[in-house]
C-alpha positions in Angstrom: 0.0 0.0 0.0 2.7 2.4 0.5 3.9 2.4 -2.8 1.1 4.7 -3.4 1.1 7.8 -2.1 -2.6 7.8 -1.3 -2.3 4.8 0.3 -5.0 2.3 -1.5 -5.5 -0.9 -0.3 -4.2 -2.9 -3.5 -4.4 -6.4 -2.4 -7.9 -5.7 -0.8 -9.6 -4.2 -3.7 -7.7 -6.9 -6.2 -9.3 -9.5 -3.9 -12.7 -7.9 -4.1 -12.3 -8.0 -7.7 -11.8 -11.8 -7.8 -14.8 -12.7 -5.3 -17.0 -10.2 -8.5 -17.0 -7.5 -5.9 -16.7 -4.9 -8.2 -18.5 -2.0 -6.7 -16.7 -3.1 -3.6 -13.3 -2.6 -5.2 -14.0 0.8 -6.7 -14.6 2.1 -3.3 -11.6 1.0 -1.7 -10.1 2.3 -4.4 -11.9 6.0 -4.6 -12.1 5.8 -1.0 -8.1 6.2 -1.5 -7.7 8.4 -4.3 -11.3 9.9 -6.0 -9.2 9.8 -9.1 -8.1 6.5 -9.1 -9.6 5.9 -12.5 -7.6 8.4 -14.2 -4.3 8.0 -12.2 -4.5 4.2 -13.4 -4.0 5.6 -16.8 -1.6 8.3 -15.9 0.4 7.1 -12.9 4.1 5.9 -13.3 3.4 2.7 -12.2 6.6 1.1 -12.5 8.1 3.3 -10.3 5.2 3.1 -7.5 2.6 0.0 -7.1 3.7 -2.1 -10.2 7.5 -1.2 -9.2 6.8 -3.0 -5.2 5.1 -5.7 -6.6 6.9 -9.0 -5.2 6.8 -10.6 -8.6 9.4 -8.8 -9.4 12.1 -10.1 -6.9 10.6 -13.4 -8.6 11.6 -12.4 -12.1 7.9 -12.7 -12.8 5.8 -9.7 -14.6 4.1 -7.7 -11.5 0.9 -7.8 -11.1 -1.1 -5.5 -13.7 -2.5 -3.4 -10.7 -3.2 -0.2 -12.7 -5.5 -2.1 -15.4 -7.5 -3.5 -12.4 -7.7 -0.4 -11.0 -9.3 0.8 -14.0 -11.6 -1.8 -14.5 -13.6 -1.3 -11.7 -13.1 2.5 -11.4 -13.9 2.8 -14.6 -17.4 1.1 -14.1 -18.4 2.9 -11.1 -17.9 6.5 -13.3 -19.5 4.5 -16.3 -22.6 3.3 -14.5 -22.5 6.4 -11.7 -22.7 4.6 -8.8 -23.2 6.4 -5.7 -20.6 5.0 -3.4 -20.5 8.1 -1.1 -22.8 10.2 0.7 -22.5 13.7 2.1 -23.1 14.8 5.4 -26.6 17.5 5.4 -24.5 20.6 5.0 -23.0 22.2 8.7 -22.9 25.7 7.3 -19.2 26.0 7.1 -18.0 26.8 3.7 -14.3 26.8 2.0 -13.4 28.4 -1.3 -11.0 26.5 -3.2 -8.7 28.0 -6.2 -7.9 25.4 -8.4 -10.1 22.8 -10.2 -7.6 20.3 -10.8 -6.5 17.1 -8.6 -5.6 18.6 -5.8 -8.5 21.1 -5.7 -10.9 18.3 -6.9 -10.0 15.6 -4.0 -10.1 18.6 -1.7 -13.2 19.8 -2.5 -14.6 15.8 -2.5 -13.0 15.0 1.0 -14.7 18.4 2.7 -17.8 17.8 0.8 -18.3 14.5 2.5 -18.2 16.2 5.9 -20.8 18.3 5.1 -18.8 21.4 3.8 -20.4 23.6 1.0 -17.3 24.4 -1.0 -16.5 26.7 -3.8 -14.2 26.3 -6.8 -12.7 29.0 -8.5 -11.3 27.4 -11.6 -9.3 30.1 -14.3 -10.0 27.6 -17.2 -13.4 26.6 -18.9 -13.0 22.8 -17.6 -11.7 21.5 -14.5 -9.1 18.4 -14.0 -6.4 20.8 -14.5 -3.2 18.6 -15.9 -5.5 15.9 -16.7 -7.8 18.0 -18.6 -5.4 19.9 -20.6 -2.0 18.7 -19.8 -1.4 14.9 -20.5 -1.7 13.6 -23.9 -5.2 12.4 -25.4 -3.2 8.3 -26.3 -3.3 8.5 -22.4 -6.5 10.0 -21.6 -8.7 11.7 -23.6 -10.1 14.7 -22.8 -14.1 13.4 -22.9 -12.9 10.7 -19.7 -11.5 14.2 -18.1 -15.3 15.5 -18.2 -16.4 12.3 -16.8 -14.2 11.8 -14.1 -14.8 15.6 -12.9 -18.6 14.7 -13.4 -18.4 12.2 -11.1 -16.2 13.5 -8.4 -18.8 16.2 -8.6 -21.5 14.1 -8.3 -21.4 14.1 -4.8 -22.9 17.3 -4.5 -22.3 20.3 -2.2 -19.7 21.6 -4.4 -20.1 24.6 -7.0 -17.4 25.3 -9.6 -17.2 28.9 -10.8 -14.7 28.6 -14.1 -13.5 31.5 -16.0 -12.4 32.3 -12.2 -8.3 33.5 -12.1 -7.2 34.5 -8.9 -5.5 38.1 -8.8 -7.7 39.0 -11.8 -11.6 37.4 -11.6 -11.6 37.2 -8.1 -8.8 38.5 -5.1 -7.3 36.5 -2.1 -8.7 39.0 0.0 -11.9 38.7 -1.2 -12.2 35.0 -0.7 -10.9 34.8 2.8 -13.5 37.7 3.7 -16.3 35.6 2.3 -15.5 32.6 3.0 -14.5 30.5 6.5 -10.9 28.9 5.1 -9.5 28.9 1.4 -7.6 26.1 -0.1 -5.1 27.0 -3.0 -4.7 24.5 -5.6 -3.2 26.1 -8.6 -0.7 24.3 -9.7 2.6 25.8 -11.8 2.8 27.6 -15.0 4.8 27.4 -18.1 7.9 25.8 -18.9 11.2 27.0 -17.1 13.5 29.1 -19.7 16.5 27.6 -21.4 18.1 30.4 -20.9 20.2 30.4 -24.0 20.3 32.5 -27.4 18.2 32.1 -29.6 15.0 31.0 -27.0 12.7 34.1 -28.6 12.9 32.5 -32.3 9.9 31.4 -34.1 9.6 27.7 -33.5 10.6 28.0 -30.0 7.6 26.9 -28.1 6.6 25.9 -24.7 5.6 21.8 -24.1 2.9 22.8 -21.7 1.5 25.4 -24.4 1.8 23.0 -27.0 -0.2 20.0 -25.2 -2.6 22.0 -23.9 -3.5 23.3 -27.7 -3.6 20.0 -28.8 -6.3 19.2 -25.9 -8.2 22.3 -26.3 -8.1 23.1 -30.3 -7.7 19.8 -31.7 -4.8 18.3 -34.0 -5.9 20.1 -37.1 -5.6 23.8 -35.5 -1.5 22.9 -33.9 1.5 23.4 -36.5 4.3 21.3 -36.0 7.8 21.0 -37.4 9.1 18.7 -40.0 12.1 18.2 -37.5 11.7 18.9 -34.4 14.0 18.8 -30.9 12.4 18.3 -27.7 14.6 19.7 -24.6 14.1 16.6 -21.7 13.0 13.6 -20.7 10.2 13.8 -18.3 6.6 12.7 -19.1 6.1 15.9 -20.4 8.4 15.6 -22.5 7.4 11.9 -23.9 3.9 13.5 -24.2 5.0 16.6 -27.0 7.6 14.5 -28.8 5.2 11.4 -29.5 2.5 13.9 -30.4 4.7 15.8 -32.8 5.5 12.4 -34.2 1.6 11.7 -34.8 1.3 15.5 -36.0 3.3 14.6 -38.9 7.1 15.9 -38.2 9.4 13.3 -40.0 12.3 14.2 -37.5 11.8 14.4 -33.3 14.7 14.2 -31.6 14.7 14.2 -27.8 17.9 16.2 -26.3 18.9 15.1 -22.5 21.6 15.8 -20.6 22.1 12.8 -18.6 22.0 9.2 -19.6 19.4 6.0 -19.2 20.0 5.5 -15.8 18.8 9.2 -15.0 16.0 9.8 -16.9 12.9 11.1 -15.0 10.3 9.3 -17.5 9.3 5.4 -17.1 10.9 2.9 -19.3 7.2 2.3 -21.0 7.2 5.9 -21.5 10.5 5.8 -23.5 9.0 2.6 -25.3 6.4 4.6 -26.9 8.8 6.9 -27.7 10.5 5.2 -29.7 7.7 3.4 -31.4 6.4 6.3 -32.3 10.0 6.8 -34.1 11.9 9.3 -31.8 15.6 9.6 -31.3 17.1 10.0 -28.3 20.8 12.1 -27.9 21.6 11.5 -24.7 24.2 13.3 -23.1 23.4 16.9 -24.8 22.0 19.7 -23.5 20.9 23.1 -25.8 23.9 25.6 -26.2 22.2 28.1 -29.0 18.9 28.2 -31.5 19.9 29.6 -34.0 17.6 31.0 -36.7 16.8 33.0 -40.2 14.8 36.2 -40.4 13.7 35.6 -37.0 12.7 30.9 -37.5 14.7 28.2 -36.1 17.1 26.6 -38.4 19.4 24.7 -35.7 19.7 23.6 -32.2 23.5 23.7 -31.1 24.1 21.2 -28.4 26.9 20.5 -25.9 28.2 17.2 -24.8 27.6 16.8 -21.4 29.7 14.1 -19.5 28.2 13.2 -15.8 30.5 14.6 -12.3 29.3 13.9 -8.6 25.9 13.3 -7.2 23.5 17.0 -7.0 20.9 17.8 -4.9 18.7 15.0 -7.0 20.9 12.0 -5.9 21.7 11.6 -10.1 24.8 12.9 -11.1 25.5 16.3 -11.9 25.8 16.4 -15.9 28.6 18.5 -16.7 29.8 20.8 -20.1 32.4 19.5 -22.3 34.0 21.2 -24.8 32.5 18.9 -27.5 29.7 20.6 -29.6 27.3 19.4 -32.4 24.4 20.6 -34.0 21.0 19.0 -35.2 18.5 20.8 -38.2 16.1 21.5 -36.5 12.5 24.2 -37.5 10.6 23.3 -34.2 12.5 23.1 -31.0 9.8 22.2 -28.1 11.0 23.2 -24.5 9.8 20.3 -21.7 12.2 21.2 -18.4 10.2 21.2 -15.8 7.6 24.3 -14.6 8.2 27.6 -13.0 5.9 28.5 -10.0 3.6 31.5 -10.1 5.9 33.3 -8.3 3.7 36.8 -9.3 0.8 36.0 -7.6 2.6 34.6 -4.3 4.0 37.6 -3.9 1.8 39.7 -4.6 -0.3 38.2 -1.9 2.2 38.1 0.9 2.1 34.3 0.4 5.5 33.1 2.1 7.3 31.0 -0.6 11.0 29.6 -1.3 11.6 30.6 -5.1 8.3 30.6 -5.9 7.2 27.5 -4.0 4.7 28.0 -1.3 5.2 27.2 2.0 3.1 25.5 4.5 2.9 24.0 7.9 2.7 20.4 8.7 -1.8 21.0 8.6 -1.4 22.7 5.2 -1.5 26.3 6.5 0.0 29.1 4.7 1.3 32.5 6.6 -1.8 34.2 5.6 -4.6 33.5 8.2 -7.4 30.8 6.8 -5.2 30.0 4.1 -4.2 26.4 2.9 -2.4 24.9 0.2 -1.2 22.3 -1.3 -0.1 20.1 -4.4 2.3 21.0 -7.4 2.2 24.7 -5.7 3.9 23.6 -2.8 6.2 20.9 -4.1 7.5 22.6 -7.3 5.5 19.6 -9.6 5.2 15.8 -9.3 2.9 13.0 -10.3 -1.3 13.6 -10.6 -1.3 11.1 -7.5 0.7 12.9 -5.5 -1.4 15.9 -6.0 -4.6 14.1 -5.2 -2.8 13.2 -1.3 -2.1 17.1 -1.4 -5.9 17.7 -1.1 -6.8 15.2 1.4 -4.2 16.3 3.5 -5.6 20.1 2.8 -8.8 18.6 3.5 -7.7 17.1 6.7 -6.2 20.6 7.7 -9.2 22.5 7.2 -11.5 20.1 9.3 -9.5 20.3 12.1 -9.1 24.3 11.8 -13.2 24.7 11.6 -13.6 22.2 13.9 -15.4 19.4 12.2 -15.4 15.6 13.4 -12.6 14.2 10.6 -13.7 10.5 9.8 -13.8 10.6 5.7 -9.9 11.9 5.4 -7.4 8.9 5.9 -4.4 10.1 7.1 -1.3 10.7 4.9 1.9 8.1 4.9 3.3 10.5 2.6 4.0 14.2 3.8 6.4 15.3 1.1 4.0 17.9 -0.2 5.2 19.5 3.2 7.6 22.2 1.6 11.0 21.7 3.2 11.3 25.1 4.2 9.0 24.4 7.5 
């Protein structure tokens, strides 16, 4: 169970699944994580449950936990069972800023106890990554509407889109009308090469360019014919494969580290190169360069690997060796930057842009929670959705409601490190 860090009860629900208790199974699972279905299609499996399973110290194939997890969590959203029911309402009501996992499984866990909760949301959708961040050959973006349908099913919760904090709707504002405020909004854009050349034509951001493909559809993104992805994180499997099925006849994925360091799954690199993508490994962008303002090249160094960084993988390092690839499209996928703007601007206390909160999920600012990928810099959907049960579980004790639907957290590392 530890192996996921919402703590499900895998070898319970895969027994109620063999005894043909499939509604039973979807509840220990959603019980869990209330996006279980779409983290068993997003999840990096062989690095959490699949990766534990003790087949594999028997050189046997693990257990395919994540397909069973969507089998029955699939049918519960498919067929709407009502596996939960909220408490009558106890007149205390939270406003939540955020409509993606963290917010969602927030809003879900406070709802159950009776809360009447708010979401803002900035987009016209909620699920947030999964809605418009994750590529469609992992979940498409009509599951995203279901799965927020159903979380939502449970009622007691109203979601306000076209909502952005510090523009819609202020931080002052919600803590006025409202008895605590969760923040759930994520990270923005890609982080910035920070190299010559970045502004060119052809330069775009990974995050931009999947969530265009999610909201406008194949047919209204222009790709490349060659194309250079900078990374090797999902993200970055996500934009090079859907370049590839966008029609460039070149993607080449530039990392600066080797096999043994990269930050994607081995089945993401699989499809990868199915898909026909090249890999140089070792590299890392030096200069775009470009004609009457296009990309034309991608310069690269050759990076050779020093001691251990703050990571545990070791610290690639410049050479003097350069080479460059041909290159019209050069896709940036290295990691996100925080919204360091809008902390500050509300007095939010942060460590480079990363907020930072107390072992219950409080901010500095009084009534204020947070949580998820805004407190931890960015990590997996499931990770998020622990975020906002532990949020969840913060709030409850500060209004002083009885806690019994939030299962404590084996995992604090959403707990900024700066407490």
């Amino acid at each position: 169970m530890k192996s996921c860090p919402t703590s499900i009860n895998i070898p319970k629900f895969i027994k109620q699944i063999s005894t043909e208790n499939i509604k039973g199974s979807a509840k220990t699972i959603l019980s869990s994580n209330i996006f279980g279905a779409g983290c068993g299609k997003v999840c990096p499996v062989e690095k959490l449950c699949e990766g534990a399973c003790v087949y594999n110290f028997l050189e046997e194939p693990p257990i395919p936990i994540a397909k069973l997890q969507r089998y029955s969590t699939e049918k519960a959203i498919e067929d709407k069972w009502k596996l939960f029911e909220r408490k009558q309402s106890n007149g205390k009501k939270v406003a939540i800023v955020g409509a993606g996992p963290a917010g969602l499984s927030c809003a879900h866990s406070l709802s159950r106890e009776g809360v009447d909760v708010t979401i803002y949301e900035k987009e016209n959708k909620g699920g947030g990554l999964m809605t418009f961040g994750i590529a469609a050959y992992k979940v498409t973006p009509e599951f995203c509407e279901d799965e927020v349908e159903y979380i939502l099913s449970i009622g007691g919760i109203e979601v306000k889109y076209n909502q952005e904090l510090g523009k819609d709707v202020t931080l002052e504002e919600l803590t006025q009308q409202y008895d605590a405020v969760y923040l759930g909004i994520g990270v923005g854009l890609t982080r910035n090469l920070g190299i010559k050349g970045e502004e060119l034509e052809g330069v775009v951001d990974a995050i931009d360019f999947i969530y265009n493909l999610r909201d406008k559809g194949y047919s209204y993104v222009p790709v490349g014919d060659k194309v250079a992805v900078i990374g090797l994180g999902m993200t970055a499997i996500d934009a090079a494969t859907q370049a590839k099925r966008l029609g460039a006849s070149e993607v080449t994925i530039v990392y600066r580290r080797t096999h043994a360091e990269m930050p994607c799954t081995q089945h993401e690199m699989d499809i990868a190169l199915l898909d026909g993508c090249k890999i140089k490994w070792l590299s890392a962008p030096k200069k775009i360069h470009g004609h009457k303002g296009k990309v034309t090249s991608l310069e690269c160094s050759v990076m050779e690997l020093g001691e251990p960084d703050a990571s545990g993988r070791r610290s690639p390092v410049e050479t003097k060796e350069t080479f460059t690839l041909d290159v019209d499209m050069v896709i940036k996928a290295t990691g996100q930057t925080p919204f360091t703007k809008l902390v500050e601007e509300n007095e939010l206390e942060n460590k480079s842009g990363k907020l930072v909160i107390t072992q219950d999920g409080r901010t500095n600012v009084a009534k204020v929670f947070a949580g998820g990928d805004a407190v931890n810099g960015g990590k997996e959907v499931v990770d998020a959705v622990q975020a906002g049960k532990d949020g969840a579980k913060g709030i409850l004790e500060f209004l002083g409601v009885v806690d019994v639907a939030v299962e404590p957290a084996y995992n604090k590392s959403v707990v900024s490190d700066a407490t």
